[in-house]
Structure formats: structure tokens, C-alpha cells
Backbone as a chain_set.jsonl record, in Angstrom:
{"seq": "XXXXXXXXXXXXXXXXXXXXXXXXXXXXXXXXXXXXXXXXXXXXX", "coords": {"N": [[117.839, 100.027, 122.599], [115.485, 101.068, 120.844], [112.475, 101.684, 121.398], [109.426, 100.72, 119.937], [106.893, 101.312, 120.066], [106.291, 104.065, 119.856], [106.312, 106.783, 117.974], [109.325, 107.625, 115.08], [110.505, 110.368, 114.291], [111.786, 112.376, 111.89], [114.077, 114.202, 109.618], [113.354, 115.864, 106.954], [115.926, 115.777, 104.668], [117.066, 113.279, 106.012], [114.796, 111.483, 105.385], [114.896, 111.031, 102.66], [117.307, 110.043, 102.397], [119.539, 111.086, 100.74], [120.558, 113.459, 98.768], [118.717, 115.983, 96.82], [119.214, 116.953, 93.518], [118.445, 119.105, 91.76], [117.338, 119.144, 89.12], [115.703, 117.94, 87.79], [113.807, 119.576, 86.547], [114.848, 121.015, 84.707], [114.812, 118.347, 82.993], [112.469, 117.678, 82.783], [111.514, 119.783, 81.216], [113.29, 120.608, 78.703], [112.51, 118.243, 77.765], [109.872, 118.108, 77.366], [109.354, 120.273, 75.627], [111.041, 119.048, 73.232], [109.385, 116.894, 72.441], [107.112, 118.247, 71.639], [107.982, 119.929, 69.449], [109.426, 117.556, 67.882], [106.346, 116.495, 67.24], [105.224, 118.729, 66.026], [106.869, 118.299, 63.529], [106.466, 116.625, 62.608], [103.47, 116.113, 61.884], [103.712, 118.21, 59.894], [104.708, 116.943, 57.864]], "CA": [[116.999, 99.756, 121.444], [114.265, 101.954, 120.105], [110.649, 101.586, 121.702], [108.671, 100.491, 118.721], [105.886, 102.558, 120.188], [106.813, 105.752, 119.685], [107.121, 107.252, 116.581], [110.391, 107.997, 114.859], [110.874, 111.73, 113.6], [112.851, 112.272, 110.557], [114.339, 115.306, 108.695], [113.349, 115.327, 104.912], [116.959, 114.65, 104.017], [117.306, 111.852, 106.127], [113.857, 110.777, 105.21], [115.068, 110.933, 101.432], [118.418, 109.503, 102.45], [120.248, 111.74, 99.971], [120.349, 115.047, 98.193], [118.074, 115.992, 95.508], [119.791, 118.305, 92.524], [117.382, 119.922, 91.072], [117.726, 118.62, 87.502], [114.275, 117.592, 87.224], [112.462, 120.924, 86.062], [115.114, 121.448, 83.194], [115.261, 117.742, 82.061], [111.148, 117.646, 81.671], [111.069, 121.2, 80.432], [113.465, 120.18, 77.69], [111.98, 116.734, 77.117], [108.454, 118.807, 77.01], [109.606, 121.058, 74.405], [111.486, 118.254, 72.24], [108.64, 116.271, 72.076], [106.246, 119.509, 71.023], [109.141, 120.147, 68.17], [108.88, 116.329, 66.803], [105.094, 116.231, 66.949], [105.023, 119.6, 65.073], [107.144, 118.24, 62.215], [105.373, 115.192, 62.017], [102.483, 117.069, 61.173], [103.606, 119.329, 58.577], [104.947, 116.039, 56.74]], "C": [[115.789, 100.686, 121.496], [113.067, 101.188, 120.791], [109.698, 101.27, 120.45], [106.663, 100.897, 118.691], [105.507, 103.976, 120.109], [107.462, 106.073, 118.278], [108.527, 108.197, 116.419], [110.304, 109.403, 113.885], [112.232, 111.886, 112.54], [113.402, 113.658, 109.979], [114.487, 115.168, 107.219], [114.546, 115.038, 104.353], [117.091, 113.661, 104.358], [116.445, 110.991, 105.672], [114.142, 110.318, 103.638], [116.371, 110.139, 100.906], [119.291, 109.789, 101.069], [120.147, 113.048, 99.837], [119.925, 115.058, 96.724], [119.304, 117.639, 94.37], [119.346, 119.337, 91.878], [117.285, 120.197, 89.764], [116.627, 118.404, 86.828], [113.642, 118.204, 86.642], [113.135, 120.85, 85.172], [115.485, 119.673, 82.379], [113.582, 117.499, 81.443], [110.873, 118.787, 80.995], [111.769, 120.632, 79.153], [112.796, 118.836, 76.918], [110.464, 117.3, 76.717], [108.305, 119.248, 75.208], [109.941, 120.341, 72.697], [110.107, 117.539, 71.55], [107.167, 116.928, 71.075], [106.88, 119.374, 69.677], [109.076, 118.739, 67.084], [107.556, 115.805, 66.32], [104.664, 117.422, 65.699], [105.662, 119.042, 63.813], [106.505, 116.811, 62.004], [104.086, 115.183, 61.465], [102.365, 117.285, 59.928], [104.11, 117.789, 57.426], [103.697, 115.688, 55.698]], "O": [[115.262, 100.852, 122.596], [112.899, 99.992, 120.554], [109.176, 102.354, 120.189], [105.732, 100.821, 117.889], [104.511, 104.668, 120.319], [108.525, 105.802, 117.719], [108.865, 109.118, 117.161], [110.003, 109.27, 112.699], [113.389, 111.478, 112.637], [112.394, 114.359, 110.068], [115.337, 114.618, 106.517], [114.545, 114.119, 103.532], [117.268, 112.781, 103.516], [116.817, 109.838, 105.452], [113.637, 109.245, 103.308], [116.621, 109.725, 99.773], [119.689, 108.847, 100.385], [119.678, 113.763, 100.722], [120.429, 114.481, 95.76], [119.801, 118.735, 94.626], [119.962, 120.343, 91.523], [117.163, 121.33, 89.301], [116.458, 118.574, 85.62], [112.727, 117.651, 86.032], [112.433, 120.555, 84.205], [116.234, 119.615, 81.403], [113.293, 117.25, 80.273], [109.966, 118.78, 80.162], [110.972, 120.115, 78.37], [112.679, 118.619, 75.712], [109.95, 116.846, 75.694], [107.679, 118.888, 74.211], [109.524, 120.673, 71.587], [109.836, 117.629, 70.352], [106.484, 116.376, 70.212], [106.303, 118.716, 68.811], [108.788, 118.775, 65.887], [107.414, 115.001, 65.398], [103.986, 117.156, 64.706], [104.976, 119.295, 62.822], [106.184, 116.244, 60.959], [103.677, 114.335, 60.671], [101.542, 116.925, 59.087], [103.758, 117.784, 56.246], [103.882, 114.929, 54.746]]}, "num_chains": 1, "name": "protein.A"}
């Protein structure tokens, strides 16, 4: 059993306990943009 004095060292995947995809930059870039695009025509109405 583990010493509960001693800290436990991790490797950022295990610490994340998965794998990231890297989906995130193009789903707020598009969601950025969309939202620019419906505020602009909401405007000009």
C-alpha cells in the first residue's frame, strides 16, 4: 500500500485520465465567428 506521506507523481495524461483532441480551438473559433455573423444581422434589421 502507498505511504500516504509521500506525494504521488503523475504524467499529464494520466493526470487527465484520457486524451484530449484538439477540437476545442476550431469549435470556439467557429462558435466565435457565428455568433459575430448573427449579431451583425441583427443589427442591420
Amino acid at each position: 500500500m502507498a505511504n500516504p506521506d509521500e506525494p504521488t507523481h503523475l504524467t499529464g495524461e494520466r493526470a487527465r485520465a484520457g486524451a484530449t483532441p484538439h477540437m476545442t480551438r476550431y469549435i470556439l473559433g467557429i462558435s466565435l465567428v457565428l455568433v459575430i455573423v448573427i449579431f451583425g444581422i441583427l443589427l442591420l434589421r
